[in-house]
C-alpha beads as a LAMMPS data file, in Angstrom:
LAMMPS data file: protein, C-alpha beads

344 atoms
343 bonds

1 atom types
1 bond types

-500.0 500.0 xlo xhi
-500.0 500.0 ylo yhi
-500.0 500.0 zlo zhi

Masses

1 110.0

Atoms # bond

1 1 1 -263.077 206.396 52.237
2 1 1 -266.065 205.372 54.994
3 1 1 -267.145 208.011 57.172
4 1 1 -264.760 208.015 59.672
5 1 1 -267.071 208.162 63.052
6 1 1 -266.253 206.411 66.264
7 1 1 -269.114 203.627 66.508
8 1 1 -267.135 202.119 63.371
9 1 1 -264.217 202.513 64.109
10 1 1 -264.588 201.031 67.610
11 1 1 -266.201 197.839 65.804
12 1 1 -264.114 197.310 62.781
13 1 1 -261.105 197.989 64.648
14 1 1 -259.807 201.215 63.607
15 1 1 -258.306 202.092 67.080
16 1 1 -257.430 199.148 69.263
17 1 1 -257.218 201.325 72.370
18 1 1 -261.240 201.774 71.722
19 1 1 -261.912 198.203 72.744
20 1 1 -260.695 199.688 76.405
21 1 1 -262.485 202.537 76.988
22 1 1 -265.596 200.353 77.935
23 1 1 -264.338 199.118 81.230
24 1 1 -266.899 197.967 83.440
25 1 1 -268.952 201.114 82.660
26 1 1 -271.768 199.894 80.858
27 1 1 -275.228 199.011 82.107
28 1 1 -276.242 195.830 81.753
29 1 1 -276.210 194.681 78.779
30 1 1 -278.255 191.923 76.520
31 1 1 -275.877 188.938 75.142
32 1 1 -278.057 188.651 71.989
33 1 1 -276.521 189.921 68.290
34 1 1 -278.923 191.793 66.786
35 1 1 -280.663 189.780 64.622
36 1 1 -280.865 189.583 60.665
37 1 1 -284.266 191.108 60.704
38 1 1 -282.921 193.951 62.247
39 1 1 -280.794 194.886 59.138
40 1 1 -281.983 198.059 56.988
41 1 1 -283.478 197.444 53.455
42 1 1 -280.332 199.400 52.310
43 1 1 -277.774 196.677 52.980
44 1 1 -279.437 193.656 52.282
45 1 1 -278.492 191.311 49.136
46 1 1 -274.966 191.983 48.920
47 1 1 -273.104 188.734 49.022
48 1 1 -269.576 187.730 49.717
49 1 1 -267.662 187.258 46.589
50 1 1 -266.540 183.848 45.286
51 1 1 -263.152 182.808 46.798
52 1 1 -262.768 185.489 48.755
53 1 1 -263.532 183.951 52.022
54 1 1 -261.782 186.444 54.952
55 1 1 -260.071 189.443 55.826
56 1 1 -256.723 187.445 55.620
57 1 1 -253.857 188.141 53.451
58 1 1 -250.080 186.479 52.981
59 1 1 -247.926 189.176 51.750
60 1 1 -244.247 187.282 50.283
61 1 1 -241.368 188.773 48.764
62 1 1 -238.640 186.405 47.568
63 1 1 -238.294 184.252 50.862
64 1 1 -240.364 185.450 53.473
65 1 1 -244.155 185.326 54.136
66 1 1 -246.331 187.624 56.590
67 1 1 -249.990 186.899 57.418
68 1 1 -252.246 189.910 57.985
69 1 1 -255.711 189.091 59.496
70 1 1 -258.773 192.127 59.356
71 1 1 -259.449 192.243 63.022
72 1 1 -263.030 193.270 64.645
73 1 1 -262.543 194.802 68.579
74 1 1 -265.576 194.258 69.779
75 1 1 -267.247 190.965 68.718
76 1 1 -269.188 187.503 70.867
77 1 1 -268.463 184.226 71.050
78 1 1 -269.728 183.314 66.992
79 1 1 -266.632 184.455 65.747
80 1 1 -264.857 181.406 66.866
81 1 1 -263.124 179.064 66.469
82 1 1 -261.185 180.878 63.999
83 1 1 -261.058 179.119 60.220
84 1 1 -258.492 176.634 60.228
85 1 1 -256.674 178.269 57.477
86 1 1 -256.211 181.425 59.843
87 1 1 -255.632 178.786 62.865
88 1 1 -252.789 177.042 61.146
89 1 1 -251.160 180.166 60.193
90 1 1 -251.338 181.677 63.557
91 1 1 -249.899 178.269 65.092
92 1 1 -247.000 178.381 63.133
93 1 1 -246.224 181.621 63.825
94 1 1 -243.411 182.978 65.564
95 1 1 -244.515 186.401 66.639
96 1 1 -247.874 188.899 66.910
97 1 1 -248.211 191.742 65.938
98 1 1 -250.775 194.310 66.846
99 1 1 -251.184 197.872 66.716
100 1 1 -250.614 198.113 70.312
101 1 1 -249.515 196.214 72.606
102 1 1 -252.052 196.537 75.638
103 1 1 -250.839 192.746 77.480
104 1 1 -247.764 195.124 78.070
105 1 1 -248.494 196.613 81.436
106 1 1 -245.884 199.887 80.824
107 1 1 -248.172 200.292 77.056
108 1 1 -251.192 200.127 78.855
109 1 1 -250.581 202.488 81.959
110 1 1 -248.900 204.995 79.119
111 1 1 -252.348 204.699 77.057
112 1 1 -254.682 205.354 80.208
113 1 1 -252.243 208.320 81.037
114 1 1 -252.112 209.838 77.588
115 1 1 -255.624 209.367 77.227
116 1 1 -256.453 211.150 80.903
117 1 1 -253.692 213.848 80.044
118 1 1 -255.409 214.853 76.727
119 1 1 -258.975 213.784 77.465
120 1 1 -259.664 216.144 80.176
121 1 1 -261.709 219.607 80.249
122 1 1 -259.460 222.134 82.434
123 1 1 -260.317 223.004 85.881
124 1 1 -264.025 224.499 86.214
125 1 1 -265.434 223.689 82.420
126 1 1 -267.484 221.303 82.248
127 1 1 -269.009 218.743 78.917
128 1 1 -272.523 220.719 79.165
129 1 1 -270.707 224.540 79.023
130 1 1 -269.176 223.120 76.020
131 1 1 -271.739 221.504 74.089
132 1 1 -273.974 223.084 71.962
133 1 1 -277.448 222.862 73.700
134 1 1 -279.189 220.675 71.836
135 1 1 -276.299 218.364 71.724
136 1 1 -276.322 218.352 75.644
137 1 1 -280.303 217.599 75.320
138 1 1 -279.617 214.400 73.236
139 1 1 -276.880 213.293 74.926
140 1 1 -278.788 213.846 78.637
141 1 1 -281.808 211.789 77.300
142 1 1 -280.008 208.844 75.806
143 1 1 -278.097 208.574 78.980
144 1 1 -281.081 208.985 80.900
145 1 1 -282.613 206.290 78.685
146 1 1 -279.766 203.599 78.986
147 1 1 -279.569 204.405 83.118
148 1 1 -276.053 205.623 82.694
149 1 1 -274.996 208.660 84.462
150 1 1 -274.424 211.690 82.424
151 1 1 -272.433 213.189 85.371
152 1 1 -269.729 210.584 84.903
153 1 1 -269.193 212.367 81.400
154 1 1 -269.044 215.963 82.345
155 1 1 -265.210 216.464 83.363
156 1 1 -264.166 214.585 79.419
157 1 1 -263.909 216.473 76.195
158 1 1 -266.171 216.261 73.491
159 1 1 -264.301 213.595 71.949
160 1 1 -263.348 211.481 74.992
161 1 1 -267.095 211.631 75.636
162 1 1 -268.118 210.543 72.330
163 1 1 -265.533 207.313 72.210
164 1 1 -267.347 206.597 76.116
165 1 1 -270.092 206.658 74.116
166 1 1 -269.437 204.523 71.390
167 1 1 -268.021 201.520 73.916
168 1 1 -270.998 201.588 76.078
169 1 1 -273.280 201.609 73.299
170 1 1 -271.486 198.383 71.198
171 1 1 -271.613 196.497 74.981
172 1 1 -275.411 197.577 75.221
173 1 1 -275.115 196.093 71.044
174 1 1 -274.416 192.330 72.977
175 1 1 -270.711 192.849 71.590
176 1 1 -268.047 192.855 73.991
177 1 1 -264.463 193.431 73.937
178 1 1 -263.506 190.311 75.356
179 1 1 -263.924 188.448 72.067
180 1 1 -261.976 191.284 70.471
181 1 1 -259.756 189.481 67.332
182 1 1 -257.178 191.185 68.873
183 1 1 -257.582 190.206 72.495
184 1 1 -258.271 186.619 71.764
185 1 1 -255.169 185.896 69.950
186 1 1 -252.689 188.122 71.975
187 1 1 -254.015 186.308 74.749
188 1 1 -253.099 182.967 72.987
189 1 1 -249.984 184.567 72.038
190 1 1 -249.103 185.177 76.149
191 1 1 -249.933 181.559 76.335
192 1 1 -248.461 179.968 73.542
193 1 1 -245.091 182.384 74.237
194 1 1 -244.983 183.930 71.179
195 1 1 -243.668 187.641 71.180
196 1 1 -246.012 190.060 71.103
197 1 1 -245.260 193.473 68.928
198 1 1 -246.606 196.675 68.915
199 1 1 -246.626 198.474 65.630
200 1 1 -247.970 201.675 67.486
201 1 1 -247.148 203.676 70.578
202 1 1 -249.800 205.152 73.271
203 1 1 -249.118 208.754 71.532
204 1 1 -249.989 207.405 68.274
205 1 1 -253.086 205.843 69.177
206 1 1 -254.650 208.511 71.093
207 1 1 -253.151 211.464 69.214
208 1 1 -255.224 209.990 66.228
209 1 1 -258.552 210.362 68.246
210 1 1 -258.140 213.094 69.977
211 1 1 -256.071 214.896 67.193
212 1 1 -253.898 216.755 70.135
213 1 1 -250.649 216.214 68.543
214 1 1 -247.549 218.497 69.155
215 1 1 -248.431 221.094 67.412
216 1 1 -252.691 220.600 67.956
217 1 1 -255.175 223.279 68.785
218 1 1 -256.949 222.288 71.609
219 1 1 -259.603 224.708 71.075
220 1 1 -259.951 223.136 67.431
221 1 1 -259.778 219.357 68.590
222 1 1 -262.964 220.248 71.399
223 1 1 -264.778 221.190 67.669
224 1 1 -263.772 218.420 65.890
225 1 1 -265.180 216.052 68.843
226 1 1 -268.661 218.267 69.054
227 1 1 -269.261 216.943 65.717
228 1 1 -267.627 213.204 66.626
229 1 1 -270.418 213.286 69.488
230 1 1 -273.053 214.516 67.138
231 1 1 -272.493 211.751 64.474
232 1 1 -272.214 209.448 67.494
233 1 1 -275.694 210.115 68.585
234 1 1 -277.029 210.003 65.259
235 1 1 -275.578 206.453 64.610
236 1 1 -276.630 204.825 67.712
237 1 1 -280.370 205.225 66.266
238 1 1 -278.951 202.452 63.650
239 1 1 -276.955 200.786 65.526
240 1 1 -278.499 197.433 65.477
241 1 1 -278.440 196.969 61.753
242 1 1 -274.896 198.507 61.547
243 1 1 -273.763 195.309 64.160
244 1 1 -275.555 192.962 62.440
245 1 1 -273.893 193.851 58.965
246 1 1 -270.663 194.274 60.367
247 1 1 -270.406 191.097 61.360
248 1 1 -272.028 189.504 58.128
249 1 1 -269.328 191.504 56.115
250 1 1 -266.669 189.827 58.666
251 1 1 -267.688 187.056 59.112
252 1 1 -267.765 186.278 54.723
253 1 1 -265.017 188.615 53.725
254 1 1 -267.552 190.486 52.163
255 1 1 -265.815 193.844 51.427
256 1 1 -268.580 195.764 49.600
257 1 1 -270.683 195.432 52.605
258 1 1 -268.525 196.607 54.475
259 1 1 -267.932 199.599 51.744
260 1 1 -271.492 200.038 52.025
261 1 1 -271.757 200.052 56.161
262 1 1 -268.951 201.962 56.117
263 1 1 -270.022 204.796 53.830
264 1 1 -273.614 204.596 55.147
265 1 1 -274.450 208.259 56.657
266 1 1 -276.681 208.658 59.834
267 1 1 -279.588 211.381 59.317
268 1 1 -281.249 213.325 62.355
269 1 1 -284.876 212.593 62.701
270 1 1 -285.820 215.698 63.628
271 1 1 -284.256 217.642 61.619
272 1 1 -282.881 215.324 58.496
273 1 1 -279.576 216.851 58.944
274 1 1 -276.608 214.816 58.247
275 1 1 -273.178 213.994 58.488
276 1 1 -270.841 216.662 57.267
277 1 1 -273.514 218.770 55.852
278 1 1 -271.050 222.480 56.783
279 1 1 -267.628 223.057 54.780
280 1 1 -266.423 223.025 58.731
281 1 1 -267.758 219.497 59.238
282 1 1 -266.300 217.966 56.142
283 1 1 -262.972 219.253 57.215
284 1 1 -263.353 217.817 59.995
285 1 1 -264.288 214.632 59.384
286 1 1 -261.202 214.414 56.063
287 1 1 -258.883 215.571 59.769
288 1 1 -260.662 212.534 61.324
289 1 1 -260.008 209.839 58.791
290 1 1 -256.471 211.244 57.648
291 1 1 -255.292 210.922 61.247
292 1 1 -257.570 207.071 61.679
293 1 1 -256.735 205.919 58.156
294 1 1 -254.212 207.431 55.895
295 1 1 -251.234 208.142 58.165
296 1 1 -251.580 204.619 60.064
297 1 1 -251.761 202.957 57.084
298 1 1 -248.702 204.027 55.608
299 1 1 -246.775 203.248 59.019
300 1 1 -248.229 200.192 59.502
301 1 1 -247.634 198.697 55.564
302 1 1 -243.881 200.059 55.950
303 1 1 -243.695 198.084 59.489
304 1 1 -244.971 195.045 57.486
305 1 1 -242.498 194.958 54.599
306 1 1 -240.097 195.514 57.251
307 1 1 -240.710 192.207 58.764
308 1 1 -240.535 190.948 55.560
309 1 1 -237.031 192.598 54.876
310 1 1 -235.906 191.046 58.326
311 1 1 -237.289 187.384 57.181
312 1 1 -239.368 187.435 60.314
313 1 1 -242.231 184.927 61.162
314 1 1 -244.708 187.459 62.180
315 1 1 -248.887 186.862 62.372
316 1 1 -250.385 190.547 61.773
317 1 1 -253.796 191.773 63.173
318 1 1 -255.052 195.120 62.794
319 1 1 -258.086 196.504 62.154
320 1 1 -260.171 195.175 59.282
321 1 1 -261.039 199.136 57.999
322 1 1 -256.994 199.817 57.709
323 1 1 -257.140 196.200 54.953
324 1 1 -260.648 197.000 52.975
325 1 1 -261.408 200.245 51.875
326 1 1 -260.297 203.255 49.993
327 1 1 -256.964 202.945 47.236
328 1 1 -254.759 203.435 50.021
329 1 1 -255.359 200.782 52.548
330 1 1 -252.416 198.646 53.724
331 1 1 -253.021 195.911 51.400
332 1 1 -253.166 197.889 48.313
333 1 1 -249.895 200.050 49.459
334 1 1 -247.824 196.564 49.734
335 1 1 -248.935 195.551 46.493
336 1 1 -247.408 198.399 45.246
337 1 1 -244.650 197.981 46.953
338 1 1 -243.982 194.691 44.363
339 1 1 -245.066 192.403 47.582
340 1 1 -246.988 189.106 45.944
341 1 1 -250.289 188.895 47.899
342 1 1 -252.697 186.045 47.975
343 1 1 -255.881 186.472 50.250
344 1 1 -257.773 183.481 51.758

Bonds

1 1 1 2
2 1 2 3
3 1 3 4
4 1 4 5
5 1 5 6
6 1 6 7
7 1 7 8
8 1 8 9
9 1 9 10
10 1 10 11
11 1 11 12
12 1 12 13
13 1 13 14
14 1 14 15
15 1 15 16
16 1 16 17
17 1 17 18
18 1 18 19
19 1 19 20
20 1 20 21
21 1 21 22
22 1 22 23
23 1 23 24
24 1 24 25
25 1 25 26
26 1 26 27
27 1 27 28
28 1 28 29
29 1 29 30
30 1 30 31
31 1 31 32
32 1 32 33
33 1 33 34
34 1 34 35
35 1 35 36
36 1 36 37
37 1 37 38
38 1 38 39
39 1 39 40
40 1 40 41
41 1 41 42
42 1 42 43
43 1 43 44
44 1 44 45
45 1 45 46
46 1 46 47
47 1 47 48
48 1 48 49
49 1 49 50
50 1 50 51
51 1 51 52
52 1 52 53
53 1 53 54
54 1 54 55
55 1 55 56
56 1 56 57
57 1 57 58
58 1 58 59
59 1 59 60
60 1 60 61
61 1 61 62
62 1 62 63
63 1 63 64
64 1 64 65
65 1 65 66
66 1 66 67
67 1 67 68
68 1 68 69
69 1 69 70
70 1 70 71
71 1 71 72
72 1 72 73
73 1 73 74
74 1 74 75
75 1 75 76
76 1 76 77
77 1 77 78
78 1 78 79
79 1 79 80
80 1 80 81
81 1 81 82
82 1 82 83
83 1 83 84
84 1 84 85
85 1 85 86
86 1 86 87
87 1 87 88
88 1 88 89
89 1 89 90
90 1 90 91
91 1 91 92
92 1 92 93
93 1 93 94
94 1 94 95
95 1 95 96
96 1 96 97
97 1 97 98
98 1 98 99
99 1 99 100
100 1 100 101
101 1 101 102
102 1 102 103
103 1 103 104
104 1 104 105
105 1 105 106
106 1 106 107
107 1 107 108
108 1 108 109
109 1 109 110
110 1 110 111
111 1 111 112
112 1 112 113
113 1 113 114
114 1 114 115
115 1 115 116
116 1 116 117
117 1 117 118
118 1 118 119
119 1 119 120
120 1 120 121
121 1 121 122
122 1 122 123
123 1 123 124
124 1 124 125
125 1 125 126
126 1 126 127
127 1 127 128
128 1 128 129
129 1 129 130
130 1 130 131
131 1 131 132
132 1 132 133
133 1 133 134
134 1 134 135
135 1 135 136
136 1 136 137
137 1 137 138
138 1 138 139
139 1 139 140
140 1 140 141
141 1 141 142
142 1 142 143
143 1 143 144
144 1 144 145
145 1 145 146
146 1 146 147
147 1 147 148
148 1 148 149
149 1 149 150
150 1 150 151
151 1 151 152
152 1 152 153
153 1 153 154
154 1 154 155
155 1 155 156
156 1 156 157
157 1 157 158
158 1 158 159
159 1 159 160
160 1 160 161
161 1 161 162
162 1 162 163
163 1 163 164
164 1 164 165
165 1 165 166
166 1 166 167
167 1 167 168
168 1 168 169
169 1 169 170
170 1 170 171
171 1 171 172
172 1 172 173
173 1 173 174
174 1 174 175
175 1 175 176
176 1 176 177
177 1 177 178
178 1 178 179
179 1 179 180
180 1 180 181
181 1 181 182
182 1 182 183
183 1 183 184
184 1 184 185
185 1 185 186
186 1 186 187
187 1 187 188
188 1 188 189
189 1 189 190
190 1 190 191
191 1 191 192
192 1 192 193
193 1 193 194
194 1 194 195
195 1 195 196
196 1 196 197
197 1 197 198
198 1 198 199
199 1 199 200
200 1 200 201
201 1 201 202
202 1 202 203
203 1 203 204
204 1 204 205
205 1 205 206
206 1 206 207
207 1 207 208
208 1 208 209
209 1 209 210
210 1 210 211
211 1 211 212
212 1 212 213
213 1 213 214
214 1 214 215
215 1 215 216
216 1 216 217
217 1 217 218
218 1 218 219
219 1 219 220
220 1 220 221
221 1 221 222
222 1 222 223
223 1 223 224
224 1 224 225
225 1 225 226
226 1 226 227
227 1 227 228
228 1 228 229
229 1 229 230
230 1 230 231
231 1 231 232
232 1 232 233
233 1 233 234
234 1 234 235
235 1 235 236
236 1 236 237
237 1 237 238
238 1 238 239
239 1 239 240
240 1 240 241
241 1 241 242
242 1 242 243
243 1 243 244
244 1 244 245
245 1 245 246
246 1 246 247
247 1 247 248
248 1 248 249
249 1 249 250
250 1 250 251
251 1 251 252
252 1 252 253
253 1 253 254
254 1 254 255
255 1 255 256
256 1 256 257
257 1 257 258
258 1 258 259
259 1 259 260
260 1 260 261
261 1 261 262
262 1 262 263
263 1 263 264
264 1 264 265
265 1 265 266
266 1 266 267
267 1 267 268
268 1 268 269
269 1 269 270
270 1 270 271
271 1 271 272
272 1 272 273
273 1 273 274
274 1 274 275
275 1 275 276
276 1 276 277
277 1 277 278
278 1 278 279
279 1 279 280
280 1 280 281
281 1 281 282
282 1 282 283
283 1 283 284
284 1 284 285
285 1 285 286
286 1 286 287
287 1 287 288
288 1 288 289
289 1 289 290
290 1 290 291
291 1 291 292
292 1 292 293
293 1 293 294
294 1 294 295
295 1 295 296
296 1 296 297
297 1 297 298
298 1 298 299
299 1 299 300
300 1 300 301
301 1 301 302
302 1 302 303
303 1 303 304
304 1 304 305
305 1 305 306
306 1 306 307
307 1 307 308
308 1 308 309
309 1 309 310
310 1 310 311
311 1 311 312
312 1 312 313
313 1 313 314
314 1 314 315
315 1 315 316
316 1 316 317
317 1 317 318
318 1 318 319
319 1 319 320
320 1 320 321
321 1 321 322
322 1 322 323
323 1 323 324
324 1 324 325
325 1 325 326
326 1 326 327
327 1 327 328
328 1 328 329
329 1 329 330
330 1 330 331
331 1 331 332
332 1 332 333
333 1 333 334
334 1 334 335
335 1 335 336
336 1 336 337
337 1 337 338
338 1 338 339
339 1 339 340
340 1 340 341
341 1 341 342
342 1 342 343
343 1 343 344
């Protein structure tokens, strides 16, 4: 499994709701994708294999068909037009579905709510009380550096603060949500009038990154997102190359680079500490990507061979991490469901 941190999982689509956390915060921002000489020694020369093409699928049983298309959240305008083999298959569609449903006004009011009600320090503690210091340190410079105002961050927990973070950073990146996979086509969905489905609620989505569920530890999920804002800051040193090969790996179907960008661990300068060095921080992070990865992936291949069972027309995006990686990715758990699958 690919370290589960949040400036991949905002860009490879791990969490849909990500893509919205970027609002009109960000500083200006350069439209320019990073460019190929940008990209680390480490993940150069891995090419897409032959035939293999895109993160699209077509799962069939005995009469039905389902597409599935790998989406990105935050991507530009070189991602399109789509390939016409994912263009034809999206046209004769009858319905979309995404992991949520954000077009829905009620879906997206519930998600800004949820995310508010569970993303919020209590009354008088503030980000910096919370923080280890030299945390607080890196994450007052950078902000300092980008012109952003730190005080904007001080009323969120660790881990709303660190997915702030990551959105602001990918727009400073020249990446923007707008050109989303899953906002383009659920926009041409609206249009079009196909239905639109949701194959997760607000709760879902948000109780995955924040990891308040019903029976969550609050004091527990502010440590888990101490260390999601301390990985956070320790990617954004690489976060150039990281675009630049996400998009390669997209853009060819390439799935060992995006094994490789995936799995790639970001090292303090300073100190040449890295990811999940403790016993604590390993936990955490195997929390992290069994609430991001495992779970949804499960839910989200049962949903599919549901539409399949119901001999509905239905165009599937979700993110491109949930199709890829690890043994258990959605893919691999509807092939062993006895689904026939044929990627393009």
């Amino acid at each position: 499994m690919g370290n589960a941190n949040f400036l991949k999982c905002v860009i490879l689509g791990c969490l849909f709701i990500l893509a919205g956390c970027a609002g009109n915060k960000a500083p200006e921002v350069s439209a320019e994708v990073p460019a190929e000489s940008s990209v680390s020694p480490a993940l150069k020369g891995i090419e897409a294999p032959a035939g293999e093409k895109h993160f699209f699928w077509k799962v069939s049983d005995e009469n039905s068909s389902v597409w599935v298309l790998g989406s990105v959240h935050f991507a530009d305008s070189t991602f399109y037009p789509l390939d016409s083999v994912i263009e034809t298959a999206f046209v004769a569609s009858e319905e979309l579905a995404v992991e949520i449903n954000l077009n829905d006004d009620s879906t997206s009011n519930e998600v800004s709510s949820k995310m508010m009600q569970d993303g919020l320090l209590p009354a008088g503690v503030t980000l910096n009380s919370v923080l280890p210091r030299n945390v607080w340190n890196s994450l007052d410079s950078l902000c300092a550096a980008w012109n952003f105002p730190v005080m904007a961050l001080q009323r969120l927990r660790p881990w709303f603060a660190a997915t702030t973070l990551s959105a602001v950073a990918i727009q400073r990146a020249g990446i923007q949500a707008e050109y989303g996979i899953d906002v383009v086509l659920m926009d041409r969905a609206a249009t079009d009038g196909k239905a639109i489905v949701g194959l997760e609620t607000a709760e879902d989505q948000v109780s995955a990154l924040s990891g308040t569920g019903k029976d969550s530890d609050e004091s527990q999920s502010d440590s888990a997102g101490v260390y999601y804002l301390k990985t956070t800051l320790r990617e954004i040193a690489g976060l150039d190359s990281m675009v630049a090969q996400m998009m390669r790996a997209w853009k060819t179907g390439n799935d060992s680079l995006l094994r490789v960008v995936m799995n790639a661990e970001f090292c303090d300068e300073k100190s040449g500490n890295c990811e999940g060095d403790s016993e604590s921080e390993k936990k955490m992070k195997a929390d992290l990507e069994e609430r991001i990865y495992t779970s949804r992936n499960a839910k989200m291949a049962g949903s599919i061979a549901q539409f399949l069972e119901e001999d509905r027309n239905v165009f599937v995006v979700i993110g491109a991490a949930h199709l890829a990686l690890d043994e258990d990715n959605v893919i691999e758990l509807l092939r062993r469901k006895g689904f026939r699958i044929r990627r393009f």
